[in-house]
Every structure is written in structure tokens, then in C-alpha cells.
N, CA, C and O atoms as a GROMACS GRO file, in nm:
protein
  396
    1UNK      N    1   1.723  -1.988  -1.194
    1UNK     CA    2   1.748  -2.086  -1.091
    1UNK      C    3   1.817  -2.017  -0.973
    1UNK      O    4   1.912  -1.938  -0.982
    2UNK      N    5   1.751  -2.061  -0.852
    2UNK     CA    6   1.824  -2.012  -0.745
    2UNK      C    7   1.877  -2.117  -0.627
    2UNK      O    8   1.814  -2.217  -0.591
    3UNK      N    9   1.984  -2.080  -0.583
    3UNK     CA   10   2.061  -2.177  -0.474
    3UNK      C   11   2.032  -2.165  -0.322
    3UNK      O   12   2.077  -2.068  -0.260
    4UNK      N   13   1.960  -2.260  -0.260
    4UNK     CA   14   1.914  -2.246  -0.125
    4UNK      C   15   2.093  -2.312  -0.032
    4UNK      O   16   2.158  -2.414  -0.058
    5UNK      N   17   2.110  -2.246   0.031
    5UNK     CA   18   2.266  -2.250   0.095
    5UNK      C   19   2.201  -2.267   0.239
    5UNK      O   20   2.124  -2.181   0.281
    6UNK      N   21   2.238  -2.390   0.321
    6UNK     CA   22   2.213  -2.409   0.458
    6UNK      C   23   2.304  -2.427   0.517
    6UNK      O   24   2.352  -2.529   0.467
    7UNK      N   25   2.389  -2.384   0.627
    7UNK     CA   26   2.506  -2.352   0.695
    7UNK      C   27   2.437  -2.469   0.810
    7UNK      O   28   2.341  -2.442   0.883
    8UNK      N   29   2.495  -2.575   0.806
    8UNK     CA   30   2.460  -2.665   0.939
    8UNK      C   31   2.530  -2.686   1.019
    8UNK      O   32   2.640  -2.698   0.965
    9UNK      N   33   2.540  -2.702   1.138
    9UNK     CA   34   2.629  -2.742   1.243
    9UNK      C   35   2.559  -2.926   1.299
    9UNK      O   36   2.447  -2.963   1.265
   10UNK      N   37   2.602  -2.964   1.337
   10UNK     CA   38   2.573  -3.111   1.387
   10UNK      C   39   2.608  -3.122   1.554
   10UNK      O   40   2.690  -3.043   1.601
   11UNK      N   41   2.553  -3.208   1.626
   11UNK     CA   42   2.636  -3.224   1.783
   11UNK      C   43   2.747  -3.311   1.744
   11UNK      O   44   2.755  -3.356   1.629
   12UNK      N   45   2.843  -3.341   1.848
   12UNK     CA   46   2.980  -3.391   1.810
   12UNK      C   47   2.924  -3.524   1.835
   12UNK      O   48   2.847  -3.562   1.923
   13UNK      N   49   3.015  -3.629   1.676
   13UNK     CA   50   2.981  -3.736   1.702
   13UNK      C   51   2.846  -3.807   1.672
   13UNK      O   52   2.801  -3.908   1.726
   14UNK      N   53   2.785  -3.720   1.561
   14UNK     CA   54   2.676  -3.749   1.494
   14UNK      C   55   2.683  -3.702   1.334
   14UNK      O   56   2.577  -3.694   1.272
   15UNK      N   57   2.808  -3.672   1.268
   15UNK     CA   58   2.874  -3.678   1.150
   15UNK      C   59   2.830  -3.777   1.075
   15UNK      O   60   2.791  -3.749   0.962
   16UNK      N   61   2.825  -3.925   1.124
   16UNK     CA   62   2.803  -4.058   0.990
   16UNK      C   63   2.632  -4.047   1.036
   16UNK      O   64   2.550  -4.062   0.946
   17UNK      N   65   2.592  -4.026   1.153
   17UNK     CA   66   2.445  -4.069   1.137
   17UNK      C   67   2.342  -3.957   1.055
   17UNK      O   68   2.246  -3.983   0.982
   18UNK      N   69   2.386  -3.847   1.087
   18UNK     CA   70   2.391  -3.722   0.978
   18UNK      C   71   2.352  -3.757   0.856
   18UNK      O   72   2.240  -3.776   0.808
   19UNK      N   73   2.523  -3.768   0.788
   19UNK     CA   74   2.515  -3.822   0.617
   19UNK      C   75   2.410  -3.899   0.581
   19UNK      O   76   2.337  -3.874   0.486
   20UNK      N   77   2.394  -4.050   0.702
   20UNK     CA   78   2.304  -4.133   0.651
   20UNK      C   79   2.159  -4.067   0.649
   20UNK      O   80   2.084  -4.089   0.554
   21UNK      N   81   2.117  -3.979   0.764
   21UNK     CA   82   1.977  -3.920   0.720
   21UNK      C   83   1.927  -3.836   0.615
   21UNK      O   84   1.814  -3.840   0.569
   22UNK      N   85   2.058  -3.731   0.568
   22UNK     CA   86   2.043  -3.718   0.488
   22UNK      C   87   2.026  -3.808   0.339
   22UNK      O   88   1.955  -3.771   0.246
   23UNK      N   89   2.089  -3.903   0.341
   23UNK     CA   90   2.092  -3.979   0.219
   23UNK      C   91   1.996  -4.023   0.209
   23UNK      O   92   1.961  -4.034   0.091
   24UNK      N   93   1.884  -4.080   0.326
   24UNK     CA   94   1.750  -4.113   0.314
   24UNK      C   95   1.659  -4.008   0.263
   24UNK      O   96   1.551  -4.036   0.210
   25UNK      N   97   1.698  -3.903   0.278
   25UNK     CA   98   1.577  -3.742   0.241
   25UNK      C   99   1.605  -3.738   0.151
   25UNK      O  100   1.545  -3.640   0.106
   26UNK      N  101   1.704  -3.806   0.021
   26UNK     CA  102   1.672  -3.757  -0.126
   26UNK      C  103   1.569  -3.712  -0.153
   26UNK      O  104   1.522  -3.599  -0.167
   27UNK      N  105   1.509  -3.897  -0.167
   27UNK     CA  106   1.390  -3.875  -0.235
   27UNK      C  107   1.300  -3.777  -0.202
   27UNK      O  108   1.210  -3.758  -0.284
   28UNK      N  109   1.302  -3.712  -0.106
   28UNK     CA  110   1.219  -3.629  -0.061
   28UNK      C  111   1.239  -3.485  -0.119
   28UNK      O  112   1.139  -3.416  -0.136
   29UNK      N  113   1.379  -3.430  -0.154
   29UNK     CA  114   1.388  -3.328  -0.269
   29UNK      C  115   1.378  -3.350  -0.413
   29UNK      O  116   1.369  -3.259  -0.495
   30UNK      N  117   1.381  -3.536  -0.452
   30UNK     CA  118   1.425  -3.536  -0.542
   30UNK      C  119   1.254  -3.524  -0.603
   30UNK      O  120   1.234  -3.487  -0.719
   31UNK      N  121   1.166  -3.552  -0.532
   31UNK     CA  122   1.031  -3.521  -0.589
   31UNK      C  123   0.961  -3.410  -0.561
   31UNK      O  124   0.841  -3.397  -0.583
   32UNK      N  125   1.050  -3.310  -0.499
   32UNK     CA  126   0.963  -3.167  -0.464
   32UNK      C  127   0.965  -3.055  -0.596
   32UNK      O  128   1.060  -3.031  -0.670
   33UNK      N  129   0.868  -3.014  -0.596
   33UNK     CA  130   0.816  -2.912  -0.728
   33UNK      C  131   0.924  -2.827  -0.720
   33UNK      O  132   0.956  -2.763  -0.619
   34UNK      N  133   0.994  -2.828  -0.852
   34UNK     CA  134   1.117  -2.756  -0.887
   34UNK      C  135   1.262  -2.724  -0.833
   34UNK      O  136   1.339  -2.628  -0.827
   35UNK      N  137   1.256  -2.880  -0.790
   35UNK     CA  138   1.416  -2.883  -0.729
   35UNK      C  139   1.469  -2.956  -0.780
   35UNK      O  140   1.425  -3.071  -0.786
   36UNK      N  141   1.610  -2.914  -0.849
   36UNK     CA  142   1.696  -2.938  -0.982
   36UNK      C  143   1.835  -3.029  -0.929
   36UNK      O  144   1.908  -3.109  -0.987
   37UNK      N  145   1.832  -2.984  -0.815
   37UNK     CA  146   1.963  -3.062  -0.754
   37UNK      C  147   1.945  -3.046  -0.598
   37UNK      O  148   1.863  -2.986  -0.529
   38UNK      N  149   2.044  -3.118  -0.572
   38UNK     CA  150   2.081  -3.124  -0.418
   38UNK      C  151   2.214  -3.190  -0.359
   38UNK      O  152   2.230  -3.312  -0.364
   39UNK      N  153   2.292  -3.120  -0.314
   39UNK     CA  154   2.406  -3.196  -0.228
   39UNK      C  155   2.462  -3.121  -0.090
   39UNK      O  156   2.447  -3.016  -0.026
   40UNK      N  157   2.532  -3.243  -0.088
   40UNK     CA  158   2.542  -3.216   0.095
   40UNK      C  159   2.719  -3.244   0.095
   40UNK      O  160   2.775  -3.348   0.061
   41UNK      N  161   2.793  -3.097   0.151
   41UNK     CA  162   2.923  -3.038   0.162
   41UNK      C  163   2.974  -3.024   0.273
   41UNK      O  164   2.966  -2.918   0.334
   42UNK      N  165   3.037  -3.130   0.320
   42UNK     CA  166   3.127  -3.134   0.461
   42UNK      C  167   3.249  -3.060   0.496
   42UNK      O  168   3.344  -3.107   0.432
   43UNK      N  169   3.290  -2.943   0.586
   43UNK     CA  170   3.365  -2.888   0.612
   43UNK      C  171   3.515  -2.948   0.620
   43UNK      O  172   3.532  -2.969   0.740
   44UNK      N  173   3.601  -2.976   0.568
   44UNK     CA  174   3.725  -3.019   0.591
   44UNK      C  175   3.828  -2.954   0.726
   44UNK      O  176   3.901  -3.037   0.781
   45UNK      N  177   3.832  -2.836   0.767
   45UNK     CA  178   3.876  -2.768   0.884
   45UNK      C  179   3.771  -2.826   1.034
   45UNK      O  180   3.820  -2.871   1.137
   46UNK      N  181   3.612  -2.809   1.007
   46UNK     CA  182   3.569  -2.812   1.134
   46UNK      C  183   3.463  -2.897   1.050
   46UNK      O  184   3.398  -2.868   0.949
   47UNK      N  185   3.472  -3.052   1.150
   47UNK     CA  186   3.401  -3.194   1.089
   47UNK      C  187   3.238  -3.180   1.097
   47UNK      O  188   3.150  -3.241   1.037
   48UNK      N  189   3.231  -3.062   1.207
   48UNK     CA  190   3.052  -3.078   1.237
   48UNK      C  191   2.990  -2.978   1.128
   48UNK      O  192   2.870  -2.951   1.131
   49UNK      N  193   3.052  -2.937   1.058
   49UNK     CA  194   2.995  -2.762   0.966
   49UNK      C  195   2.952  -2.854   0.851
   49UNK      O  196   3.030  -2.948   0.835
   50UNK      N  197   2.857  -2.851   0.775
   50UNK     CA  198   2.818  -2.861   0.660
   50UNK      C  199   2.731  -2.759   0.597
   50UNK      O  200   2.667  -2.675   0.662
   51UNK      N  201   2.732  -2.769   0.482
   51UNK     CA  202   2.674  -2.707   0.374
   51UNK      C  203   2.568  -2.790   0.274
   51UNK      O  204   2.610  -2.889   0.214
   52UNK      N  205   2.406  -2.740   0.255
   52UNK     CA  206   2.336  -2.821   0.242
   52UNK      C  207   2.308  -2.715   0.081
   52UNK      O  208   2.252  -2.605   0.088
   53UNK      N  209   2.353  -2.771  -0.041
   53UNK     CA  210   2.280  -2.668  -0.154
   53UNK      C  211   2.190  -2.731  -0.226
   53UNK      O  212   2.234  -2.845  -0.243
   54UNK      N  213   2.100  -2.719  -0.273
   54UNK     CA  214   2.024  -2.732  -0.308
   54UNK      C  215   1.943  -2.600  -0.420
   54UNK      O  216   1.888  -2.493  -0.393
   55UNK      N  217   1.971  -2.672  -0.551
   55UNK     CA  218   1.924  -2.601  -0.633
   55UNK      C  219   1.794  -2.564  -0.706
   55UNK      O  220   1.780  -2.642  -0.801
   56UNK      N  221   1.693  -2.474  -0.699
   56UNK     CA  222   1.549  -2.434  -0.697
   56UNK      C  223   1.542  -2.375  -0.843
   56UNK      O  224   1.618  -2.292  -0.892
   57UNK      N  225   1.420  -2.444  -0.906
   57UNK     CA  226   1.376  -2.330  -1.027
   57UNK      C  227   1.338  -2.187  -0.979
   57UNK      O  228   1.359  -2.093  -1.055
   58UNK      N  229   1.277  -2.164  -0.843
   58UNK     CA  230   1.240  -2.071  -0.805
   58UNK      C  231   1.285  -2.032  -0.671
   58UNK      O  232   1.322  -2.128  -0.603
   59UNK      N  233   1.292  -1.924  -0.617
   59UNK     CA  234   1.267  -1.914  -0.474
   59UNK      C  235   1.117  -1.980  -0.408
   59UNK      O  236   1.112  -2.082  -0.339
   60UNK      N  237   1.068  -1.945  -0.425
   60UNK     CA  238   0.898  -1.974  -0.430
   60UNK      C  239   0.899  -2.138  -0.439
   60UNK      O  240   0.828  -2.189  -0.352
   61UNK      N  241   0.958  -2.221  -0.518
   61UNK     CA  242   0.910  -2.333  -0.467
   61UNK      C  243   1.011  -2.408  -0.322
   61UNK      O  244   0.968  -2.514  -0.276
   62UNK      N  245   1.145  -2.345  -0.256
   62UNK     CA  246   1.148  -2.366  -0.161
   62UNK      C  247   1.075  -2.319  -0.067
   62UNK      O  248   1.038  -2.395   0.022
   63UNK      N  249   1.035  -2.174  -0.064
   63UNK     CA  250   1.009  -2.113   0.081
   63UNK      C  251   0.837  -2.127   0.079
   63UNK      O  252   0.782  -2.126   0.189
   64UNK      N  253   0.773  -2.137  -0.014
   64UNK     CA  254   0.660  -2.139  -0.039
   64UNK      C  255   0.624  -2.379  -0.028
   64UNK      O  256   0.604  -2.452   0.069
   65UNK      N  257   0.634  -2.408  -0.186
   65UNK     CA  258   0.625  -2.529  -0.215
   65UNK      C  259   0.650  -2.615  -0.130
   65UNK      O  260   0.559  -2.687  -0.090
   66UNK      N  261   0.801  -2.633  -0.072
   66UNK     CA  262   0.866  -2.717  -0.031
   66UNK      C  263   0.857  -2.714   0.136
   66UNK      O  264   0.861  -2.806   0.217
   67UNK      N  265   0.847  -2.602   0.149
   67UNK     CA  266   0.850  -2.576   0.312
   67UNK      C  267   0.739  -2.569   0.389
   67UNK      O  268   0.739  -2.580   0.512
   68UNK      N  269   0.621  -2.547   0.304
   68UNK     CA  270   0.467  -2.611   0.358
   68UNK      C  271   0.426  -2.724   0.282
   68UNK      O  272   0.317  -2.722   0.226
   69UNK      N  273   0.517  -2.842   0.270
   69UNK     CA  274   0.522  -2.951   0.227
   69UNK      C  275   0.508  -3.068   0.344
   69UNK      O  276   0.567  -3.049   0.451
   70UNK      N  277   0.421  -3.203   0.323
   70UNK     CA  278   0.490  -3.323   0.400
   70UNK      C  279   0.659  -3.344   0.420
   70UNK      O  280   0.737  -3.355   0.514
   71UNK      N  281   0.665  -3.344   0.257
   71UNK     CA  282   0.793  -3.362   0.290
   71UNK      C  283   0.907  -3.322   0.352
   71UNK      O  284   1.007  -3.387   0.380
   72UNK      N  285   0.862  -3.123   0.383
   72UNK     CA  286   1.006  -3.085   0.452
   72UNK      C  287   0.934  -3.159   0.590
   72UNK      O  288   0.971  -3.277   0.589
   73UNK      N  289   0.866  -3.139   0.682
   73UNK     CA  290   0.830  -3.211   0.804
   73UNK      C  291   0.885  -3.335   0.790
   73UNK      O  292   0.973  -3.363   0.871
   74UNK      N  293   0.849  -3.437   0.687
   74UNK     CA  294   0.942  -3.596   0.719
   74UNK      C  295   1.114  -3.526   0.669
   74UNK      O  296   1.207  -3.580   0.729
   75UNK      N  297   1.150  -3.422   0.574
   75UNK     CA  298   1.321  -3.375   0.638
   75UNK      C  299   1.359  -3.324   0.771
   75UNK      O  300   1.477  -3.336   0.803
   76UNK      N  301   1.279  -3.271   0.850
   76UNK     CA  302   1.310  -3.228   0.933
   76UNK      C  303   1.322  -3.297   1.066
   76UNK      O  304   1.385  -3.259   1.164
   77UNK      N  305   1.247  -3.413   1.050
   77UNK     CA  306   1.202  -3.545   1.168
   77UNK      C  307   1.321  -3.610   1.143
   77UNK      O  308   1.385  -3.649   1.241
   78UNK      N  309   1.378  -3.638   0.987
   78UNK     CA  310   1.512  -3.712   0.952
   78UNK      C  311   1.612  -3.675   1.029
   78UNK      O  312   1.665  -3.748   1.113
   79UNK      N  313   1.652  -3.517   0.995
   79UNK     CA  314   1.758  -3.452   1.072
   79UNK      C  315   1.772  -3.362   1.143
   79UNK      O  316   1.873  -3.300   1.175
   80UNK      N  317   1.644  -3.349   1.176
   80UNK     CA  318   1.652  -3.190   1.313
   80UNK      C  319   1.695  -3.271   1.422
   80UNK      O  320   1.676  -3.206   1.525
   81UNK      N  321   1.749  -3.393   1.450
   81UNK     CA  322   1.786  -3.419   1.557
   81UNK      C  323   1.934  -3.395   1.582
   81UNK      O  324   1.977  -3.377   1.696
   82UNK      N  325   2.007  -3.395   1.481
   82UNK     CA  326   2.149  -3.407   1.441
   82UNK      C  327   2.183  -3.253   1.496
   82UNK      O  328   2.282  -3.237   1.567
   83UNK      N  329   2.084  -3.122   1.453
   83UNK     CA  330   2.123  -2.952   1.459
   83UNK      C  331   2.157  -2.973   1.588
   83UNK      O  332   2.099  -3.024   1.684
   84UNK      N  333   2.324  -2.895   1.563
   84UNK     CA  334   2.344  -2.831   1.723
   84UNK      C  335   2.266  -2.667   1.769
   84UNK      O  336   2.256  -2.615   1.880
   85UNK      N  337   2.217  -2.614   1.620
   85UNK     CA  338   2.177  -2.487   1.629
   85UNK      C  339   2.086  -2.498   1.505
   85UNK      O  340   2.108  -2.578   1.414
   86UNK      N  341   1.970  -2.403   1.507
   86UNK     CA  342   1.910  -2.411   1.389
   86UNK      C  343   2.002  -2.364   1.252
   86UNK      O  344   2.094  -2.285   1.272
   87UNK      N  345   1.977  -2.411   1.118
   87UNK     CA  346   2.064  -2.393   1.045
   87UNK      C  347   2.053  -2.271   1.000
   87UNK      O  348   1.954  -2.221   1.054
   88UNK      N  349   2.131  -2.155   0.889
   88UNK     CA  350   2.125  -2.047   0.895
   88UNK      C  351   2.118  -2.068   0.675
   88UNK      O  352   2.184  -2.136   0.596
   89UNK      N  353   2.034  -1.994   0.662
   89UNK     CA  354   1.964  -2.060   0.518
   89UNK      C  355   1.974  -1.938   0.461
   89UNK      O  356   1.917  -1.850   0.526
   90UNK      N  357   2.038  -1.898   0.341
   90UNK     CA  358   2.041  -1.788   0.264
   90UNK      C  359   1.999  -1.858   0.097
   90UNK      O  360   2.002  -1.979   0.072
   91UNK      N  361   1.969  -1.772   0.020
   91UNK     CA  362   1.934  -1.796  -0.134
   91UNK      C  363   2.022  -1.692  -0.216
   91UNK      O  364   2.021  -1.569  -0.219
   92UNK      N  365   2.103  -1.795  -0.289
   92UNK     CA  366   2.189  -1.698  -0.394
   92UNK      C  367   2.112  -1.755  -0.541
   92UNK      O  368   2.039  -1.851  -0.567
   93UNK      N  369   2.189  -1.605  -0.643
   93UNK     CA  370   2.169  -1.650  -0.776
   93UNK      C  371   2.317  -1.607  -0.836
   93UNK      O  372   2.391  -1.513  -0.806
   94UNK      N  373   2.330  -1.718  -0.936
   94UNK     CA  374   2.507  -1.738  -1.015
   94UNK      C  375   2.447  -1.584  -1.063
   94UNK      O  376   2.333  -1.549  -1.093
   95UNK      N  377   2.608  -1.488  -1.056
   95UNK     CA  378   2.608  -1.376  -1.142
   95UNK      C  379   2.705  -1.406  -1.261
   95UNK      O  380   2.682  -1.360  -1.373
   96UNK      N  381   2.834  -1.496  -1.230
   96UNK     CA  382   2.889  -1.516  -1.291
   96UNK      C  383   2.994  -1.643  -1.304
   96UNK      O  384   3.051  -1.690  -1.206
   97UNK      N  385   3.008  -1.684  -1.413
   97UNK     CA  386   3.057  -1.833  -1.427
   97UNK      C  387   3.176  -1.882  -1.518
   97UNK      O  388   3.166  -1.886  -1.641
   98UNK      N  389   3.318  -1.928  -1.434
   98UNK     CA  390   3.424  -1.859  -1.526
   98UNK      C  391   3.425  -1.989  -1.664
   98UNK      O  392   3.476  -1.971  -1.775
   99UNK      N  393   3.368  -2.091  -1.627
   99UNK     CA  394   3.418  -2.211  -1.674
   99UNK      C  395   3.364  -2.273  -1.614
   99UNK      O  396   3.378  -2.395  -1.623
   0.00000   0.00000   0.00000
């Protein structure tokens, strides 16, 4: 399993309409080929920063599956309006897990 990590920024003052688009795009990961989880992590220091993780059986079914999907296009219509900057998307894998 691998972790898709999206570093988002928002324009100021689009924080609640944000959350809510996201909350509408569940369903839209929650039925994409091999995606195990998903949540959405609000910066406590700076209100517009979030963190979008989302957990993949594969690399391959985000960058491949999911991203020449309908569905990322209806995620992206949801909330590409909200980006103050495009988001900055890295993929980790757990090396280690204390507890």
C-alpha cells in the first residue's frame, strides 16, 4: 500500500466551501479501483494549508486508474476552484510503525 500526500493551499476565505467539496468527492474515491482510504488534514498554524492522504493498493491505480478516470475530472471540477496554486503530490510507503 502506498500513500498519495497532496500539499494544498486554498484562496483566503474558501476553507468551509473547500471541506464541503471535498466531502461531496468521497464517493468518488470511495469507488475508485484500489483506494483503501482517504482523509482530508487541515493545518492548525496556517488555515489555508491542507493535506489530502489518501491511501492506494498501488501507485498505478492513482497515477494510472484514478487519474485517467471520470472521476478525478468530476474531483477536480469539485475543487480546482478552491487551489491557490496547483497542489504539490508526492507518494510515500510506511517503512516503519511504532504502535
Amino acid at each position: 500500500m502506498i500513500f498519495e500526500i497532496a500539499h494544498i493551499r486554498v484562496k483566503p476565505d474558501t476553507q468551509a466551501a473547500f471541506e464541503a467539496a471535498v466531502a461531496e468527492a468521497v464517493p468518488l474515491f470511495r469507488r475508485a479501483a484500489g483506494c483503501v482510504s482517504m482523509r482530508l488534514e487541515r493545518s492548525i498554524e496556517e488555515r489555508d494549508a491542507y493535506r489530502l492522504v489518501v491511501g492506494w493498493e498501488t501507485l498505478e491505480n492513482h497515477t494510472v486508474d484514478f487519474r485517467s478516470s471520470a472521476d478525478f475530472l468530476a474531483w477536480r471540477a469539485l475543487v480546482g476552484g478552491f487551489f491557490l496554486a496547483p497542489p504539490q503530490v508526492e507518494h510515500m510507503n510506511t517503512v516503519l510503525t511504532g504502535f
